[in-house]
C-alpha positions in Angstrom: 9.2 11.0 21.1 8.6 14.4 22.6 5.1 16.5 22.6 6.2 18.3 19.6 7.0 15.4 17.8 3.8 13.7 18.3 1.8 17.0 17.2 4.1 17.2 13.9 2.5 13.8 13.3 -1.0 14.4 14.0 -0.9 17.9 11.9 0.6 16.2 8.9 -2.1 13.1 9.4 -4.7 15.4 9.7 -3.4 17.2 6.3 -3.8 14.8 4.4 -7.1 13.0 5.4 -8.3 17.0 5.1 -7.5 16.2 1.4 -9.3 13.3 1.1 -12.7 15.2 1.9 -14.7 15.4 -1.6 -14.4 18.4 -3.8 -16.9 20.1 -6.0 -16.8 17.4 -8.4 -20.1 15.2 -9.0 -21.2 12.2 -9.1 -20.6 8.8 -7.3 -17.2 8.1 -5.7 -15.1 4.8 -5.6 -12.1 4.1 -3.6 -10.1 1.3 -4.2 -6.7 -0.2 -3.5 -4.2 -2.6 -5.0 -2.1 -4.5 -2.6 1.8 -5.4 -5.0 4.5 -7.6 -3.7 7.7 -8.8 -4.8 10.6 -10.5 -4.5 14.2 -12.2 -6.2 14.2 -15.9 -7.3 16.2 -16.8 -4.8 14.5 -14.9 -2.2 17.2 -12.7 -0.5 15.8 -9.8 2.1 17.6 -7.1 0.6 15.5 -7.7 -2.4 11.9 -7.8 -1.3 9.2 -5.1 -1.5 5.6 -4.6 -0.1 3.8 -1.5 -1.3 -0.2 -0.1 -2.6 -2.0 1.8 -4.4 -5.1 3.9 -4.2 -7.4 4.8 -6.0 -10.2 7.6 -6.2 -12.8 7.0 -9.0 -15.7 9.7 -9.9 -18.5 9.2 -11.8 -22.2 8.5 -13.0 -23.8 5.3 -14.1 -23.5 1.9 -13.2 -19.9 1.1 -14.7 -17.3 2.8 -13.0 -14.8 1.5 -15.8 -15.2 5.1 -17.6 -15.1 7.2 -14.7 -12.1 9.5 -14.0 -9.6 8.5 -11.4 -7.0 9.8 -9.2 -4.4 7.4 -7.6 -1.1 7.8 -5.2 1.4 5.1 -4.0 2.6 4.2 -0.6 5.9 2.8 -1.8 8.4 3.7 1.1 12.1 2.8 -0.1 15.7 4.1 1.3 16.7 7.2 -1.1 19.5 5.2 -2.3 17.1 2.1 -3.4 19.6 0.4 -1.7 17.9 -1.4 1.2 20.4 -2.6 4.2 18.6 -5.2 6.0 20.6 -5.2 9.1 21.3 -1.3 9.0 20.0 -0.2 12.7 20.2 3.3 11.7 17.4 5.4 10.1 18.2 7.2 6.9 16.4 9.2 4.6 13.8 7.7 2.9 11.8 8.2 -0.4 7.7 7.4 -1.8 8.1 6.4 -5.0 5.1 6.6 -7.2 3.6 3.0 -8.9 5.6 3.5 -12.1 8.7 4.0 -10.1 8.1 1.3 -8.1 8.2 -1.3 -10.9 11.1 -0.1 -12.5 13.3 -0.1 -9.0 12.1 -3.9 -8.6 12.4 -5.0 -11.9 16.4 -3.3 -12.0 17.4 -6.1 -9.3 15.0 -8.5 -10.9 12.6 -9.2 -8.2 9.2 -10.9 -9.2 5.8 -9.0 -8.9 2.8 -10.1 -7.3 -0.8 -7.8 -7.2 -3.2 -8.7 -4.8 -6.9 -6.9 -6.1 -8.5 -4.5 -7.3 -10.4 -4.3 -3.9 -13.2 -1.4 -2.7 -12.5 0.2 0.1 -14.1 2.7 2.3 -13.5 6.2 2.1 -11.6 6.6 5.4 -8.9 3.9 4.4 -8.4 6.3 1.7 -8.1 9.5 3.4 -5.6 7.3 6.0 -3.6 6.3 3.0 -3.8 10.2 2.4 -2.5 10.9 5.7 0.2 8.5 5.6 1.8 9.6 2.3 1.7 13.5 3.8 4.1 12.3 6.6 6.3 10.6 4.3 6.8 12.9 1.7 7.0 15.9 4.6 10.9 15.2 5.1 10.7 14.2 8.7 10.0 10.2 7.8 12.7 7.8 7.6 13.3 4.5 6.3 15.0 1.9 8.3 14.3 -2.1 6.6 13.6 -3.6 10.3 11.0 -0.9 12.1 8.5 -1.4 14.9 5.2 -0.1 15.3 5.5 2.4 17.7 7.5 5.3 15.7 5.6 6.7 13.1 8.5 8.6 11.6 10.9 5.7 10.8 9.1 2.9 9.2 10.1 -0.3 6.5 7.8 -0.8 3.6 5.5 -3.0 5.0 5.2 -1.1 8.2 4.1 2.0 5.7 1.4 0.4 4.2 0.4 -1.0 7.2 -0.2 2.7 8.8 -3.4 3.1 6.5 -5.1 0.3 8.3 -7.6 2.4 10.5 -8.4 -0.2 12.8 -5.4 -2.3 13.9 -2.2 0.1 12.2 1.0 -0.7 12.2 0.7 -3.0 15.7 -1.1 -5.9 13.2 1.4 -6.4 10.8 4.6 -7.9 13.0 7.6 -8.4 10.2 7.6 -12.1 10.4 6.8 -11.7 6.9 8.6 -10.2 3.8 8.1 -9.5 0.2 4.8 -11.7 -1.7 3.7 -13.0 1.8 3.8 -9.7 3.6 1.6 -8.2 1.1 -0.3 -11.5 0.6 -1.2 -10.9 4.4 -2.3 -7.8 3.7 -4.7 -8.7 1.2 -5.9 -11.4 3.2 -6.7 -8.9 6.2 -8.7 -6.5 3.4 -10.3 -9.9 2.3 -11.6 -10.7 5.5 -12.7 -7.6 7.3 -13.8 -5.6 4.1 -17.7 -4.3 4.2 -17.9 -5.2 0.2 -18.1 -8.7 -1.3 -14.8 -8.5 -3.2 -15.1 -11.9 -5.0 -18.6 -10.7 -6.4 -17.4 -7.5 -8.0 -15.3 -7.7 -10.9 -12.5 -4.4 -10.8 -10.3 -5.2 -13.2 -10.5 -2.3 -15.2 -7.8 -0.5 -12.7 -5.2 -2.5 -14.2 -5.3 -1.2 -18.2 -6.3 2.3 -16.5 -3.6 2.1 -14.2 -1.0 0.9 -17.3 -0.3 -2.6 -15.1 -1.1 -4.3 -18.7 2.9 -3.1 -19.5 4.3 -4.9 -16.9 5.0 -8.8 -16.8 2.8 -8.4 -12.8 1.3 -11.5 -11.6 -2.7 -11.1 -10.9 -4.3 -12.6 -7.8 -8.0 -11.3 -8.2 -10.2 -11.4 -5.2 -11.9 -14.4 -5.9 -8.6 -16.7 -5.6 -8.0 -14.8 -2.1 -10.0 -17.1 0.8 -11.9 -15.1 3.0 -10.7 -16.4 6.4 -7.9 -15.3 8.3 -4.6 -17.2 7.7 -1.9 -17.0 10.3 1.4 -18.2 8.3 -0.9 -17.0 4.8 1.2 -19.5 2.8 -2.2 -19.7 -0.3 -2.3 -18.7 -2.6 0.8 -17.7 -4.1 
């Protein structure tokens, strides 16, 4: 990738971390994320899904359950919804909010896993912020097998993967797919997260994010072991 390519990237990065920075709303802020995986029964490639979403919560007091929130999806899918596992050519690619996300799983009846609520810092926010500028700008595309390197064509998993601020896309290799892919994931935030997820009970995001419609599996923090897991087969 040329010069110019690279500084299209880093401009449309640093657009939307810029739109992270707090506004002139007050009170205490909250970031959060929910890690969602899925897959058919039987598991086929072509039908398998990693994707997350964040969440900005404002407020006073000690129970942020009340407060108001703001939320955006890294959901990275070929416009089509038609994924071509062995396609080896980019093509056009679309984000699809959390709503739409569920309804293009659930039309080729995949199975859906959510890993969470977990905290997060404020800069895996504003990196998830960044990452969604570059794919909704028009110069992303979607291709199912990607590697690290090119920002601009990515696979689901590779997508989600770009908010990581510390290792990126080069930590998440595609040896996994679907629930484990994501289960990885929420290992990883398990693991190297500041907060004591098990301790902190965030389940209010699921009624305020309308997850009590959909028949989603729950994995809360405390079910997720804190300890690295190469082949991340537990739980389920």
């Amino acid at each position: 990738m040329g010069h110019r390519g690279w500084g299209r990237i880093g401009a449309l990065f640093l657009l939307g971390m810029l739109l992270a920075l707090p506004g002139s709303a007050r009170g205490e802020e909250r970031y959060y994320v929910l890690i969602f995986g899925s897959q058919s029964h039987p598991k086929l490639p072509r039908y398998t899904h990693t994707w997350a979403t964040f969440v900005r919560a404002v407020g006073e007091g000690p129970d942020p359950s009340g407060w108001a929130i703001e939320h955006h999806t890294i959901s990275w899918l070929p416009t089509t919804l038609d994924v071509r596992v062995w396609n080896l050519v980019p093509e056009p690619g679309i984000n699809l909010d959390l709503d739409e996300s569920i309804g293009a799983v659930r039309s080729t009846n995949q199975r859906i896993a959510m890993w969470g609520p977990f905290q997060i810092v404020p800069q895996v926010y504003a990196r998830s912020l960044g990452v969604r500028t570059i794919l909704e700008s028009g110069a992303a595309q979607y291709r199912a097998i990607s590697t690290p390197r090119n920002l601009l064509i990515s696979d689901c998993i590779h997508a989600v993967a770009a908010c990581d601020p510390i290792f990126g896309r080069d930590h998440y290799p595609l040896i996994r797919i679907g629930k484990p892919a994501s289960r990885f994931i929420a290992r990883e935030v398990m693991t190297r997260s500041p907060f004591d997820q098990a301790a902190n009970d965030n389940a209010w995001l699921i009624a305020r994010l309308g997850l009590d419609r959909y028949p989603v599996e729950v994995v809360p923090p405390s079910r997720i072991p804190k300890k690295p897991c190469f082949l991340c087969r537990c739980p389920e």
